[in-house]
Biotite code that builds the C-alpha atoms (Angstrom):
import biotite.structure as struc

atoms = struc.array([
    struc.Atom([-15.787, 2.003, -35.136], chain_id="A", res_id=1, res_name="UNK", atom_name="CA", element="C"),
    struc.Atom([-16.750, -1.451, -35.749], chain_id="A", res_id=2, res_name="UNK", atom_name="CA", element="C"),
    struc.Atom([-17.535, -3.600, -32.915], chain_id="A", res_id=3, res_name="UNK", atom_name="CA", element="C"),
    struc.Atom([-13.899, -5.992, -33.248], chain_id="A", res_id=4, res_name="UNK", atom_name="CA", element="C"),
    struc.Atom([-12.250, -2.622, -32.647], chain_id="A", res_id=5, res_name="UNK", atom_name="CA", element="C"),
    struc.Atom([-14.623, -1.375, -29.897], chain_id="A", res_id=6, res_name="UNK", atom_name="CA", element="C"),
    struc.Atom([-14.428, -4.322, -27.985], chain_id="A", res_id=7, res_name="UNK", atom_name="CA", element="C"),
    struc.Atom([-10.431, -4.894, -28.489], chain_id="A", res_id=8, res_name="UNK", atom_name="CA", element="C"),
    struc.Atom([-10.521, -1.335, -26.910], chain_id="A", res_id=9, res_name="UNK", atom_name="CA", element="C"),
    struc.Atom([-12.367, -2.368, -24.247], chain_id="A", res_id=10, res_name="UNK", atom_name="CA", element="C"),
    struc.Atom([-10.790, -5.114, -23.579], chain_id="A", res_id=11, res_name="UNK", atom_name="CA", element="C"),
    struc.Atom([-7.249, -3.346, -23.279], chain_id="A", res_id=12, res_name="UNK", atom_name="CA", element="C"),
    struc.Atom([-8.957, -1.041, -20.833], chain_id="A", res_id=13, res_name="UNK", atom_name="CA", element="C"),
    struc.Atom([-9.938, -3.597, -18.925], chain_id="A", res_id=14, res_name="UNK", atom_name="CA", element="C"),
    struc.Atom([-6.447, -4.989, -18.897], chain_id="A", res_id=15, res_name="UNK", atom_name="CA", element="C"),
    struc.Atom([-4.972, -1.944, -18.057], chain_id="A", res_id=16, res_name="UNK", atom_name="CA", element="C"),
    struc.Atom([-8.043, -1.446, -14.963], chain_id="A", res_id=17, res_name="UNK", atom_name="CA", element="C"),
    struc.Atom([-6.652, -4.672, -13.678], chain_id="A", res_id=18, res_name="UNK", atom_name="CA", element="C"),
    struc.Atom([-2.860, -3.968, -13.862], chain_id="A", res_id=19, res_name="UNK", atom_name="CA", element="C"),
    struc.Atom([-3.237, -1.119, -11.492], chain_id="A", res_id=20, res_name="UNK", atom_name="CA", element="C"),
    struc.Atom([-5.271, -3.095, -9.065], chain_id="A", res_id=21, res_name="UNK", atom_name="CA", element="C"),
    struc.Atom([-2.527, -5.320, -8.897], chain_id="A", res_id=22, res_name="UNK", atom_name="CA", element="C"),
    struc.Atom([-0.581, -2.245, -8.391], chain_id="A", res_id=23, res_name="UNK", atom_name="CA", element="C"),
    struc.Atom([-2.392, -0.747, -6.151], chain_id="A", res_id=24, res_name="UNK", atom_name="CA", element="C"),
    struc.Atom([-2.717, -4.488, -3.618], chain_id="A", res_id=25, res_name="UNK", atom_name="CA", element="C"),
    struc.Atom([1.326, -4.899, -4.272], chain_id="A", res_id=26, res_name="UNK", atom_name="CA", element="C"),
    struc.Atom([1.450, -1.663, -2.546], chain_id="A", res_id=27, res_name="UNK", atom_name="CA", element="C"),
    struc.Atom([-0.751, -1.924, 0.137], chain_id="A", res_id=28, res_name="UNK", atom_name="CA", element="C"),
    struc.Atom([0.269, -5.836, 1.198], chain_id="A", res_id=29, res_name="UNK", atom_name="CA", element="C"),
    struc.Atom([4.263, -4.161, 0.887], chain_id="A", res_id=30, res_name="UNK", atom_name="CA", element="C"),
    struc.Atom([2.797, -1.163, 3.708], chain_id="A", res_id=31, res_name="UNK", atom_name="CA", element="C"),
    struc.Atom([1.107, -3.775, 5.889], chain_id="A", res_id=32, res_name="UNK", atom_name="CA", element="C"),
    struc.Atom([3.209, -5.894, 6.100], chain_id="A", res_id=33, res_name="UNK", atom_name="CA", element="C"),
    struc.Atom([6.958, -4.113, 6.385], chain_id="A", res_id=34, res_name="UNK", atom_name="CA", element="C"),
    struc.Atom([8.454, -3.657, 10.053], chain_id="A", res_id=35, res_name="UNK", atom_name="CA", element="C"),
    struc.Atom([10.702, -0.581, 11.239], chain_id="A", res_id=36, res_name="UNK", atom_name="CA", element="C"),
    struc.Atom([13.811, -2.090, 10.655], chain_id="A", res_id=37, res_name="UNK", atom_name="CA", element="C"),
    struc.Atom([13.137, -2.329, 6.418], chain_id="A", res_id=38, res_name="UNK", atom_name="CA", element="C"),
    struc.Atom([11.828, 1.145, 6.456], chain_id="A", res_id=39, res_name="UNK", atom_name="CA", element="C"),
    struc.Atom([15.014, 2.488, 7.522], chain_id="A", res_id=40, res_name="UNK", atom_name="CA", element="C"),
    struc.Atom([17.212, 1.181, 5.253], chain_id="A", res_id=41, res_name="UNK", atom_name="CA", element="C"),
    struc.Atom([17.455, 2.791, 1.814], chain_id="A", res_id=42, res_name="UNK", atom_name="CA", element="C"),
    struc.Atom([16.255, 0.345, -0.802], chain_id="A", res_id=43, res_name="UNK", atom_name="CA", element="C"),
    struc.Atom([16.590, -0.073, -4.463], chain_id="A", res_id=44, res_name="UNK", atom_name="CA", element="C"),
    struc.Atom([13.393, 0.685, -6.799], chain_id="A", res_id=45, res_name="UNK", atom_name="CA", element="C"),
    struc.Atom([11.083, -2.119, -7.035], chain_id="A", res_id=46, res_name="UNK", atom_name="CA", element="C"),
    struc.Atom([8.148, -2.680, -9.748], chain_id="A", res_id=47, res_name="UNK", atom_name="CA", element="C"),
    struc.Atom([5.731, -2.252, -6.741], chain_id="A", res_id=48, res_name="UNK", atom_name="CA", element="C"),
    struc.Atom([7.052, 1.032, -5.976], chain_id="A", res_id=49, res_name="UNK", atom_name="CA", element="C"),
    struc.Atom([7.096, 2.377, -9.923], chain_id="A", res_id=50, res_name="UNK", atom_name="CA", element="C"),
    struc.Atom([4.186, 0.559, -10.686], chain_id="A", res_id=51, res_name="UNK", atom_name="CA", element="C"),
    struc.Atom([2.786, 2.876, -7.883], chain_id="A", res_id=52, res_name="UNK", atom_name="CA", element="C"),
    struc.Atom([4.072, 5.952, -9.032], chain_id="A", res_id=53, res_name="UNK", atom_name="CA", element="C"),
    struc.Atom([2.720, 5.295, -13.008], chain_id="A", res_id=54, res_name="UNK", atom_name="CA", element="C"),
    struc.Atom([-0.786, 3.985, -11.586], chain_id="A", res_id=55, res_name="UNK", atom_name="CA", element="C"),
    struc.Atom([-1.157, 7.383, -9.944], chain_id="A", res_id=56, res_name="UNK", atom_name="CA", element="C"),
    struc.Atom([-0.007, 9.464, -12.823], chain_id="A", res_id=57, res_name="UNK", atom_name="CA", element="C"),
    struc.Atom([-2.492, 7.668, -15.004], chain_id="A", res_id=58, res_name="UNK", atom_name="CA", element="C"),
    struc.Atom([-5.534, 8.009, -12.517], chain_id="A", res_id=59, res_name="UNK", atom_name="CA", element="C"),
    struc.Atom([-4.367, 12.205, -13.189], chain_id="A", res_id=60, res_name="UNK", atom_name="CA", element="C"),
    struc.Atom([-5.095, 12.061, -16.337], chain_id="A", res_id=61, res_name="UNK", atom_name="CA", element="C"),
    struc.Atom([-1.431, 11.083, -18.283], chain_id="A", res_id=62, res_name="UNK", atom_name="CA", element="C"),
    struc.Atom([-2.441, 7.426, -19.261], chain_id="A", res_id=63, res_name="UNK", atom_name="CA", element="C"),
    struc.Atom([-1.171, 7.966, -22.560], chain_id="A", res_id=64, res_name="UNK", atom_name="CA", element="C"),
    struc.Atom([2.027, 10.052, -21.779], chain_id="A", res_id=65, res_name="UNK", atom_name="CA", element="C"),
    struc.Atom([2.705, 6.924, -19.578], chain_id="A", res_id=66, res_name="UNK", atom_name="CA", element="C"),
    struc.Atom([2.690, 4.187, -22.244], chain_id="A", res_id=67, res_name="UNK", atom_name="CA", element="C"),
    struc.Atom([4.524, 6.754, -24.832], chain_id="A", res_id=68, res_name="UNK", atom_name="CA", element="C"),
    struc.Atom([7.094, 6.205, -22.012], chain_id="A", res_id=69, res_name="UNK", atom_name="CA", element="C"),
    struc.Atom([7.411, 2.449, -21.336], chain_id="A", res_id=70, res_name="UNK", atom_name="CA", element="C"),
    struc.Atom([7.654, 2.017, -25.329], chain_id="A", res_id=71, res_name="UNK", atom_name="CA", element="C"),
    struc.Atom([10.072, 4.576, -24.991], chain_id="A", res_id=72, res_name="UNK", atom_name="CA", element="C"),
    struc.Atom([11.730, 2.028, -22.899], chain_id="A", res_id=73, res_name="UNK", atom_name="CA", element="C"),
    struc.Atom([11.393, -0.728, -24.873], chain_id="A", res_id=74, res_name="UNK", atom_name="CA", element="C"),
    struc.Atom([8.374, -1.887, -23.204], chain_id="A", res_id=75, res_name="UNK", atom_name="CA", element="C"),
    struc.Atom([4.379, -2.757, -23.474], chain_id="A", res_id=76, res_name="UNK", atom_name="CA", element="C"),
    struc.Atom([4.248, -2.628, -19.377], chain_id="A", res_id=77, res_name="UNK", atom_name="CA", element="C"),
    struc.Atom([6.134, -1.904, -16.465], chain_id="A", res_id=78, res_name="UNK", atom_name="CA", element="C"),
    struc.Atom([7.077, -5.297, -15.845], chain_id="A", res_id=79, res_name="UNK", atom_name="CA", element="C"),
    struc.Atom([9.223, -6.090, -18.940], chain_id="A", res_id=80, res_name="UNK", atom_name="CA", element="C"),
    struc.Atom([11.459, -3.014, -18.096], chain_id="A", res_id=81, res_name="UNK", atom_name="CA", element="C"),
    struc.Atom([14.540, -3.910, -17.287], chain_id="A", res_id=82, res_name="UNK", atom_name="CA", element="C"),
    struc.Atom([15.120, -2.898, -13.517], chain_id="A", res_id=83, res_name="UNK", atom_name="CA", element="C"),
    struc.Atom([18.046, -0.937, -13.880], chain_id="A", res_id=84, res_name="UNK", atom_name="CA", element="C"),
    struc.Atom([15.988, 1.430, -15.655], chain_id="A", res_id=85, res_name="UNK", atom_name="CA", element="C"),
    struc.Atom([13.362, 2.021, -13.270], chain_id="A", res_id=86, res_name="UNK", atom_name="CA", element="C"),
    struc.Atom([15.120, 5.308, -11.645], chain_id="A", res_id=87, res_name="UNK", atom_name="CA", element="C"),
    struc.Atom([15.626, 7.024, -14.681], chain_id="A", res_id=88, res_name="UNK", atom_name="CA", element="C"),
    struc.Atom([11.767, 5.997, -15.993], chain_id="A", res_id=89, res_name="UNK", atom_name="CA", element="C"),
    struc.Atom([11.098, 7.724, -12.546], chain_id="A", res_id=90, res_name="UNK", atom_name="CA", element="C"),
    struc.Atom([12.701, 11.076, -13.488], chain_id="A", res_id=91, res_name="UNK", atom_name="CA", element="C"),
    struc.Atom([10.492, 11.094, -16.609], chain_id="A", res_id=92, res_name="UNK", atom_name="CA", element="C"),
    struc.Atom([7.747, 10.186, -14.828], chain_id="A", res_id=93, res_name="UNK", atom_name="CA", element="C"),
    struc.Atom([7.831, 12.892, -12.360], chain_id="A", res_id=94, res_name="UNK", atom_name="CA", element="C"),
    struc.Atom([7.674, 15.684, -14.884], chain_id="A", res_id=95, res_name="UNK", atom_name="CA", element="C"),
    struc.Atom([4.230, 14.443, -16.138], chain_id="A", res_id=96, res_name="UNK", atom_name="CA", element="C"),
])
């Protein structure tokens, strides 16, 4: 591998590193800092909450499985999925 390609692989793990850190903080600020009254009402997917669900599916192991999916979609990451789509990128999720 010559070292353009080795370090434009590093570099896109590096990217990827720091997309589920922001993950990862979306999701803890959102459990800090909801009260009682928002956790009982039934709410519709966010891209915290599936970003959350891929970033953990990825740390297992299915990293590759997971971006197979989001092209699937029409997507290079979560976040240019269009939200109606998030339940159904779920379901496929889930089966990793």
């Amino acid at each position: 591998m010559s070292k353009m390609n080795e370090l434009t692989a590093k570099l896109a793990e590096l990217k990827h590193c720091g997309e589920i850190l922001i993950g990862i903080s979306e999701t803890l600020t959102q459990m800090f800092s909801s009260d009682d009254s928002q956790d009982k009402q039934e709410k519709a997917l966010t891209l915290t909450d599936v970003r959350k669900v891929l970033a953990e599916k990825s740390r297992n192991g299915h990293t590759a499985q997971v971006k197979k999916l989001l092209i699937k979609y029409g997507a290079d990451k979560l976040s240019e999925i269009d939200p109606s789509k998030y339940a159904a990128l779920l379901a496929e999720v889930e089966v990793l």
